[in-house]
C-alpha positions as CSV (number, residue, x, y, z in Angstrom):
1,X,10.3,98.5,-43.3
2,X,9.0,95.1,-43.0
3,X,9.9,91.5,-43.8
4,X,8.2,88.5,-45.7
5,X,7.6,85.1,-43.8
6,X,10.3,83.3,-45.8
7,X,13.3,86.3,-44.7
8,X,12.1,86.0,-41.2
9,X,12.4,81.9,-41.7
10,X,16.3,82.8,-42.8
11,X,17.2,84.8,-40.0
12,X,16.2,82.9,-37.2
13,X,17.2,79.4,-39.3
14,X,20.8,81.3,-39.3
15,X,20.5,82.1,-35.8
16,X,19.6,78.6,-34.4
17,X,22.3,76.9,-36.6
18,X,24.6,79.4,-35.3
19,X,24.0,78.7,-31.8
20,X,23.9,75.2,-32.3
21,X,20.2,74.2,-30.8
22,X,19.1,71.4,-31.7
23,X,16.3,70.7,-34.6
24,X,13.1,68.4,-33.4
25,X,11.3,68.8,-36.6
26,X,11.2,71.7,-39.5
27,X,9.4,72.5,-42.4
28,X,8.5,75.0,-44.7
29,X,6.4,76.9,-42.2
30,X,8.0,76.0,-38.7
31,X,10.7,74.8,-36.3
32,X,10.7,73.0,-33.8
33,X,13.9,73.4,-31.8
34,X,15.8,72.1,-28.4
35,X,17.7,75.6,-27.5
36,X,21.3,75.7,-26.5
37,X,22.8,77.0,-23.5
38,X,23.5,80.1,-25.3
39,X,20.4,80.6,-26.9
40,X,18.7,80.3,-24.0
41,X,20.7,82.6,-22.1
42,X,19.5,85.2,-25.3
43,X,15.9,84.2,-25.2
44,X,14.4,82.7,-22.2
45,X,15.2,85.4,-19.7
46,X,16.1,83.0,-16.8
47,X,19.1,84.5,-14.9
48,X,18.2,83.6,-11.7
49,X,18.2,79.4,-13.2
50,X,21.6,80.1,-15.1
51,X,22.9,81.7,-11.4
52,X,22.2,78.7,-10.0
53,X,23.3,76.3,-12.9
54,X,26.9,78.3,-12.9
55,X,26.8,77.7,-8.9
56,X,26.0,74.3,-8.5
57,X,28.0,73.2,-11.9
58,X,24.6,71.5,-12.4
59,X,24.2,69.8,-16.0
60,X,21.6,72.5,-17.7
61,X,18.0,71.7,-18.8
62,X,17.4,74.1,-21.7
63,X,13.8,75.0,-23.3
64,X,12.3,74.0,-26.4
65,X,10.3,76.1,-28.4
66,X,8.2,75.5,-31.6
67,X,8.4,78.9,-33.5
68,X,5.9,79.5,-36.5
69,X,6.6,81.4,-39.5
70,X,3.4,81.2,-41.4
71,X,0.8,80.8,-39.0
72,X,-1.9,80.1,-41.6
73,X,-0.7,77.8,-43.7
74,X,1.1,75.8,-40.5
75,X,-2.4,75.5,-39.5
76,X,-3.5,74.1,-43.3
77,X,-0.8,71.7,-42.8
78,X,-2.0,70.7,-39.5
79,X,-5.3,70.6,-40.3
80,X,-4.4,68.3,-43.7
81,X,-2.5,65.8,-41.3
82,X,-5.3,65.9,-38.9
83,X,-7.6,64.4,-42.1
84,X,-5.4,61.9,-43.4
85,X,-6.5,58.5,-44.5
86,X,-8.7,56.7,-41.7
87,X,-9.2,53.4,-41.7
88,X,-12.5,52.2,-43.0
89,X,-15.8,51.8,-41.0
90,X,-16.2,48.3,-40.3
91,X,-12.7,47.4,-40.8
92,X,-11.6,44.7,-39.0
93,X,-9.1,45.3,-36.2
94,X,-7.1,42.6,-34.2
95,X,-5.2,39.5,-34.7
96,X,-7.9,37.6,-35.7
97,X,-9.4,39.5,-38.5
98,X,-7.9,38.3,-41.4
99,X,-9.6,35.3,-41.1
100,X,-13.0,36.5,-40.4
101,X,-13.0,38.8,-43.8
102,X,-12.0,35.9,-45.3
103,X,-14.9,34.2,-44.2
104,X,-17.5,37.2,-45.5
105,X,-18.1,38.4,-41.6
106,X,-16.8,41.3,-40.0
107,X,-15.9,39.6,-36.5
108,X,-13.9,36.2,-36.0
109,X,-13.8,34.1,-33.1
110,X,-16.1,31.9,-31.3
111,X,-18.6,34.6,-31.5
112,X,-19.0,34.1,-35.2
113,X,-18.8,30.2,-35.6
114,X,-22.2,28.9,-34.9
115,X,-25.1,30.8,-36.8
116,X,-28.3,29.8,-36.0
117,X,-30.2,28.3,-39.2
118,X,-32.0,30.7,-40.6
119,X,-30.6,34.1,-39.3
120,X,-29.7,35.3,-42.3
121,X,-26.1,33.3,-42.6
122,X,-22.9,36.2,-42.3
123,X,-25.6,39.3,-42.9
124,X,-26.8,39.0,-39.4
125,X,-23.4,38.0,-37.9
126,X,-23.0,41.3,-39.3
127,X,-24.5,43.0,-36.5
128,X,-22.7,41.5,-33.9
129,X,-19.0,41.6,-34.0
130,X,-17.2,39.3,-31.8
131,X,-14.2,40.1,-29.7
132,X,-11.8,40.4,-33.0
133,X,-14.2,42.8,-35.0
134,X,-14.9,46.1,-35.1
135,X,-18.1,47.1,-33.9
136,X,-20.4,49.3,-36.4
137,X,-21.6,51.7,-33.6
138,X,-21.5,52.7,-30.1
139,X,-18.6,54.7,-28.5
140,X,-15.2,53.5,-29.5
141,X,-12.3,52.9,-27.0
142,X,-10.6,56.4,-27.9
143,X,-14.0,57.9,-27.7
144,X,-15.2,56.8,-24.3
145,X,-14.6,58.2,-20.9
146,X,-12.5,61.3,-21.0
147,X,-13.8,62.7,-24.3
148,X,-17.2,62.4,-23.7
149,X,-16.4,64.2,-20.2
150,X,-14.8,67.0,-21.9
151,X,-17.8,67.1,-24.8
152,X,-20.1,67.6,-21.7
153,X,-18.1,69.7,-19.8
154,X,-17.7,71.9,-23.2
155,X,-21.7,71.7,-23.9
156,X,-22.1,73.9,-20.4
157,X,-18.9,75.7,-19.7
158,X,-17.3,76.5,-23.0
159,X,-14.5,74.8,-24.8
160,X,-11.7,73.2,-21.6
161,X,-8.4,74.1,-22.3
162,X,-5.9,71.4,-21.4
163,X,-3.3,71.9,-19.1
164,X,0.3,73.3,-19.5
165,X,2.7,70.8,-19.8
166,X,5.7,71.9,-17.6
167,X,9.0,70.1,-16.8
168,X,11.5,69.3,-19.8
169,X,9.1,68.0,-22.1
170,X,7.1,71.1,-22.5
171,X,7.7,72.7,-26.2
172,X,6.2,76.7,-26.1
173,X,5.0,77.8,-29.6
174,X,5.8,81.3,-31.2
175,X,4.2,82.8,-33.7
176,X,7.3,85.3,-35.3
177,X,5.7,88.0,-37.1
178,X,7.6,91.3,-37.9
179,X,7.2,93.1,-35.0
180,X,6.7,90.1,-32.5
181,X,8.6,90.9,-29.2
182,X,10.2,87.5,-29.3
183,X,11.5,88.1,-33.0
184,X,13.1,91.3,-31.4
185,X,15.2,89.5,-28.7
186,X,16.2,87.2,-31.2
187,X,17.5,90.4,-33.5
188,X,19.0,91.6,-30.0
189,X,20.9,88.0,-29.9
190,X,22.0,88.2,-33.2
191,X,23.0,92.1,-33.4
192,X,25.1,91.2,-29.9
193,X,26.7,88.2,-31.0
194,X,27.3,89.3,-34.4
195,X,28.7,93.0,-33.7
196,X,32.2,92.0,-34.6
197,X,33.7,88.8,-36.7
198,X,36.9,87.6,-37.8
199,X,36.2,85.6,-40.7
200,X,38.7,83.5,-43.4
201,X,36.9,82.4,-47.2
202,X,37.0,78.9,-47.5
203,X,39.2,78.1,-50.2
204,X,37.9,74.6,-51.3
205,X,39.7,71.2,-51.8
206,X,41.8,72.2,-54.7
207,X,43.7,74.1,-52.5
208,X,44.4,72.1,-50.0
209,X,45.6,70.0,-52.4
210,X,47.9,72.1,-53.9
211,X,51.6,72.9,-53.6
212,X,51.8,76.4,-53.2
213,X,49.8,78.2,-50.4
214,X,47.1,80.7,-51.3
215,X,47.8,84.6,-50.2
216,X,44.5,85.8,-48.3
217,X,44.2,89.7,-47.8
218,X,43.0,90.9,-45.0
219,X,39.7,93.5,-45.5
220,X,38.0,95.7,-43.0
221,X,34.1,95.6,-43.5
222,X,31.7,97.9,-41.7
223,X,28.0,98.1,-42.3
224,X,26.8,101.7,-42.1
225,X,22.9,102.4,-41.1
226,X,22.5,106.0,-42.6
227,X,19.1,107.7,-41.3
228,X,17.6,110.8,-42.8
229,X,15.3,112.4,-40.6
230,X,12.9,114.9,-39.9
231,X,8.8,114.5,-39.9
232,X,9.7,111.9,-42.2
233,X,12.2,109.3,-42.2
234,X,14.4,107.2,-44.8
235,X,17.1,104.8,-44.0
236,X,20.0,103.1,-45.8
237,X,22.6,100.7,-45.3
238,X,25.8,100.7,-46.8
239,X,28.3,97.7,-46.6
240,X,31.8,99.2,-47.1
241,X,35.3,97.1,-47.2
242,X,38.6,98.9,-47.6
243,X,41.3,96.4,-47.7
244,X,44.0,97.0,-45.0
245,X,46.6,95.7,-47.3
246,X,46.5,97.9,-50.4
247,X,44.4,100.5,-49.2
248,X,41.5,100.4,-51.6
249,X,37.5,100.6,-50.6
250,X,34.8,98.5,-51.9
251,X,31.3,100.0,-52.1
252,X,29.5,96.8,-52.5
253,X,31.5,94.9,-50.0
254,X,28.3,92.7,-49.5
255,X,28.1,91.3,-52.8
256,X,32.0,90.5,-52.5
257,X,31.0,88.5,-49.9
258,X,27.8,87.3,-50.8
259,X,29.8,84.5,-53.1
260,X,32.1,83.4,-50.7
261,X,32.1,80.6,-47.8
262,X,33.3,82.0,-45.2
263,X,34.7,79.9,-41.8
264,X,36.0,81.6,-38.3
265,X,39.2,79.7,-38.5
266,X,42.0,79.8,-40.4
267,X,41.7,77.1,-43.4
268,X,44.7,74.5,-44.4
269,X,47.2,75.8,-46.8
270,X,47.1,79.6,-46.9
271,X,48.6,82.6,-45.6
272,X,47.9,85.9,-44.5
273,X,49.1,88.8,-46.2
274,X,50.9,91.7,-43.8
275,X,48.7,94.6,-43.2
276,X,49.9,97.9,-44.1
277,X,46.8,100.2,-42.8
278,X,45.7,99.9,-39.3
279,X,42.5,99.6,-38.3
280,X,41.8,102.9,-36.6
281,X,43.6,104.0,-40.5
282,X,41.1,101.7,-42.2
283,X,38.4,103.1,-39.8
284,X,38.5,106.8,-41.3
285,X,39.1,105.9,-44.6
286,X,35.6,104.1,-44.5
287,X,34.0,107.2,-42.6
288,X,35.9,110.0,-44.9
289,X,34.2,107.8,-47.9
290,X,30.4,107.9,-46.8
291,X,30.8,111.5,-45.7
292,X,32.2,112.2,-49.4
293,X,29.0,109.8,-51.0
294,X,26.7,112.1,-48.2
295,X,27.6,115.1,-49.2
296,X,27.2,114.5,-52.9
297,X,23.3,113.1,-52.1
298,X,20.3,115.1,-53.0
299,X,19.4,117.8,-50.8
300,X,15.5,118.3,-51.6
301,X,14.4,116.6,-48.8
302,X,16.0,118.7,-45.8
303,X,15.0,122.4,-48.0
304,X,11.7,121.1,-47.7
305,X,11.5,119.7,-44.2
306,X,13.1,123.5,-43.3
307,X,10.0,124.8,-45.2
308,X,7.7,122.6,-43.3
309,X,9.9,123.9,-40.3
310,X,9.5,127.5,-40.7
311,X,5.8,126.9,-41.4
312,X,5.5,125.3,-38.0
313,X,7.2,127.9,-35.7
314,X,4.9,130.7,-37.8
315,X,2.0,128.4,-36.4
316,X,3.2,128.7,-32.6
317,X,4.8,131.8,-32.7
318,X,0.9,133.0,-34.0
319,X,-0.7,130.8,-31.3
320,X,1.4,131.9,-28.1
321,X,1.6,135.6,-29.5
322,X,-1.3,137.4,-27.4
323,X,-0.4,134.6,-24.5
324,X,2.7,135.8,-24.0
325,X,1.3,139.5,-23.1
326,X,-0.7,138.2,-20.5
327,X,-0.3,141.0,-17.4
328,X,-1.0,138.5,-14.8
329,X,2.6,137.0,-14.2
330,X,2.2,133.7,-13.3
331,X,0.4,133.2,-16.4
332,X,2.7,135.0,-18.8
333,X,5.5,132.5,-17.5
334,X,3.5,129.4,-17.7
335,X,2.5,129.9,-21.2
336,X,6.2,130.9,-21.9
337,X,7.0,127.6,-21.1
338,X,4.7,125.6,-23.0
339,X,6.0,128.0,-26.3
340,X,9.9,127.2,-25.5
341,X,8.8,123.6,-25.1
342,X,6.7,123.2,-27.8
343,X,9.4,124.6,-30.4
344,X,11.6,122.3,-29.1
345,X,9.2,119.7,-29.7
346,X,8.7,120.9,-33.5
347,X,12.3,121.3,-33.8
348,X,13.4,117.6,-32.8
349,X,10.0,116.7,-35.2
350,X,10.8,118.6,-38.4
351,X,14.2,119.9,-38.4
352,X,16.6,117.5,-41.0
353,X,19.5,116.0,-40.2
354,X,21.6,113.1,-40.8
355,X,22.6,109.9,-38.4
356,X,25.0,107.5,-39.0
357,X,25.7,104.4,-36.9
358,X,27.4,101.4,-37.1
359,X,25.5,97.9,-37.4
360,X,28.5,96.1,-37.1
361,X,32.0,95.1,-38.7
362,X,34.5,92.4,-39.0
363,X,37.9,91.5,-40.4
364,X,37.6,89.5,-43.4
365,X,40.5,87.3,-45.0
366,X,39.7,87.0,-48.3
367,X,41.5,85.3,-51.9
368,X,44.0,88.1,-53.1
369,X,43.0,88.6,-56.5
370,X,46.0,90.3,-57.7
C-alpha cells in the first residue's frame, strides 16, 4: 500500500484545516504553516514546554513548519523563481538615472557633466559611472564582504552551511513521503482525533428558509480494516452504516457520505428523528453483517497458505529429526527447543487467518429520505 504526492497533499491539507494552524504560504507542492496549540501538542513532541505553558498560564509560542509534498518539482519551482527576470547590466540604478539615460550616459551627476573635448563625448563617460550609475564591473554591493568570505571559505573547506535560525521565526522544512516518520505522527493525530465523530449534513439555505423543519435520521457508521494473513497479506476496508432509526445497513456508507457536507453541530431548522436501535444493537448488526460477507469470501487463499504450511513443518520436522535423538541430554533438549520454537515461528508466518479491527466510527445525522 502506498500513496501518490497529491493524496498525501489532501490528508495533511485536511489535517491542518482541521486543527486550525495557520497558512503562511501554499502551493501546489508545499505548505507553509504556523501550527496550533493542538497540532503542536500532536507533532512537535514538547511536553516538558506545554507543562510549563499549562503552569505558568503563559501565552504559547507554537512552531512553524514548511512541509514538502513534491520535493522535486518544489525544487524546479524554486529554482525558476531563483532565475526570474534581472535587471539588465548596465541599468541605471538610483534617483538620478532617468536623467542620465536620457542624456545617452549610463551615470548622472556631477561626475558626468564636464567631458573633456575629445574623449570620445558619452562612449568614454561610459566607463566611468558616477555616483547615480551602475558600474559595468567590479564587485557589486550584495557581492562584497560576506559572499566573497563564504566563496573563499567554500574554495578550502567545502560548501559553509548557514546557521539554524532558532527562536519564533525559525520555519523547519519536511519532506512527507509515504513512509516518512513525520507523516506517521500526523496519521497518529488524525486516527486519535478522528476515532469517533458526531456529525449533522448540512442542509443548505433552502432550508433554513423554509417553513417546515427537515427530519434527519440518525446512522451509525463504522469503518472495518479486514486483514487476511499468512506469508502473504491483503487488506480491506469496508465502510458500513446501519441506520439506528429503521434498522437497515448500508454497504457503501462512504459514498452516502461522500456527497454530503457534513458540520459537528446541529444546523438551523431541522430535527432529529428518535432512535429505535441502540448502539451496542446497531454495533452487532454491523459485525453479524461482515461476518455473513466473510464467510461467503473465497477460500483459495487460506487452502493454499495450509499447503504451504504443511510443506513447512515437513521441512523442520526433516531437519530436527536425527537432532532430536541425540544421546547426550543437554543437547537433545536444546535442539528440542529450537524445533518447538521454530514451528511456532512458521505457524504465526504461514498459518491463515482473519483480523478485523475498527478504524473508527461516528454518529451521522443525515436527510431522511423516506
Amino acid at each position: 500500500m502506498t500513496m501518490t504526492s497529491e493524496q498525501i497533499r489532501k490528508l495533511v491539507m485536511t489535517y491542518l484545516e482541521a486543527t486550525e494552524c495557520q497558512f503562511l504560504e501554499k502551493s501546489p507542492y508545499h505548505v507553509t504553516v504556523k501550527l496550533s496549540p493542538r497540532a503542536d501538542r500532536d507533532l512537535t513532541n514538547r511536553p516538558y514546554y506545554w507543562g510549563f505553558i499549562e503552569r505558568t498560564g503563559a501565552e504559547p509560542e507554537t512552531m512553524s513548519f514548511s512541509f514538502i509534498f513534491d520535493p522535486e518539482r518544489h525544487r524546479e519551482a524554486e529554482a525558476g523563481q531563483a532565475a526570474g527576470p534581472k535587471p539588465g547590466r548596465g541599468a541605471a540604478a538610483g534617483p538620478n538615472a532617468g536623467k542620465g539615460a536620457a542624456a545617452g550616459f549610463s551615470g548622472s551627476g556631477p561626475a558626468t557633466a564636464g567631458a573633456a573635448p575629445g574623449s570620445g563625448g558619452a562612449g568614454a563617460q561610459a566607463n566611468a559611472p558616477g555616483p547615480g550609475g551602475a558600474a559595468g564591473a567590479g564587485p557589486q554591493p550584495g557581492q562584497s564582504g560576506q559572499s566573497l568570505e563564504d566563496t573563499l571559505l567554500g574554495r578550502y573547506y567545502g560548501p559553509v552551511r548557514p546557521l539554524p535560525i532558532l527562536g519564533p521565526g525559525r520555519i523547519q522544512r519536511e519532506e512527507l513521503t509515504f513512509g516518512s516518520s513525520r507523516l506517521r505522527q500526523i496519521f497518529e493525530a488524525a486516527k486519535r482525533g478522528g476515532r469517533y465523530v458526531y456529525l449533522f449534513e448540512e442542509p443548505g439555505t433552502r432550508q433554513r428558509l423554509a417553513l417546515l423543519p427537515a427530519a434527519y435520521e440518525p446512522w451509525l457508521g463504522v469503518c472495518f480494516k479486514v486483514e487476511f494473513c499468512c506469508d502473504m497479506k491483503r487488506e480491506e476496508l469496508h465502510f458500513f452504516g446501519v441506520s439506528l432509526l429503521s434498522g437497515k445497513i448500508d454497504e457503501a456508507f462512504d459514498k452516502r457520505l461522500s456527497g454530503a457536507t457534513l458540520v459537528p453541530r446541529l444546523p438551523e431548522n431541522v430535527h432529529i428523528e428518535p432512535t429505535k436501535l441502540t448502539l451496542d444493537a446497531g454495533r452487532a448488526a454491523l459485525e453479524d453483517r461482515l461476518s455473513e460477507l466473510l464467510g461467503a469470501c473465497d477460500k483459495i487463499w487460506s487452502i493454499q497458505a495450509r499447503e504451504r504450511l504443511r510443506d513447512e513443518l515437513e521441512i523442520i520436522e526433516a531437519y530436527y529429526k536425527d537432532l532430536l535423538k541425540d544421546p547426550d541430554e543437554e543437547r537433545k533438549q536444546a535442539a528440542l527447543n529450537q524445533y518447538e520454537a521454530r514451528r511456532e515461528e512458521i505457524r504465526w508466518q504461514y498459518e491463515p487467518r482473519i483480523v478485523v479491527s475498527a478504524l473508527g466510527c461516528g454518529i451521522f445525522h443525515l436527510r431522511s429520505q423516506r
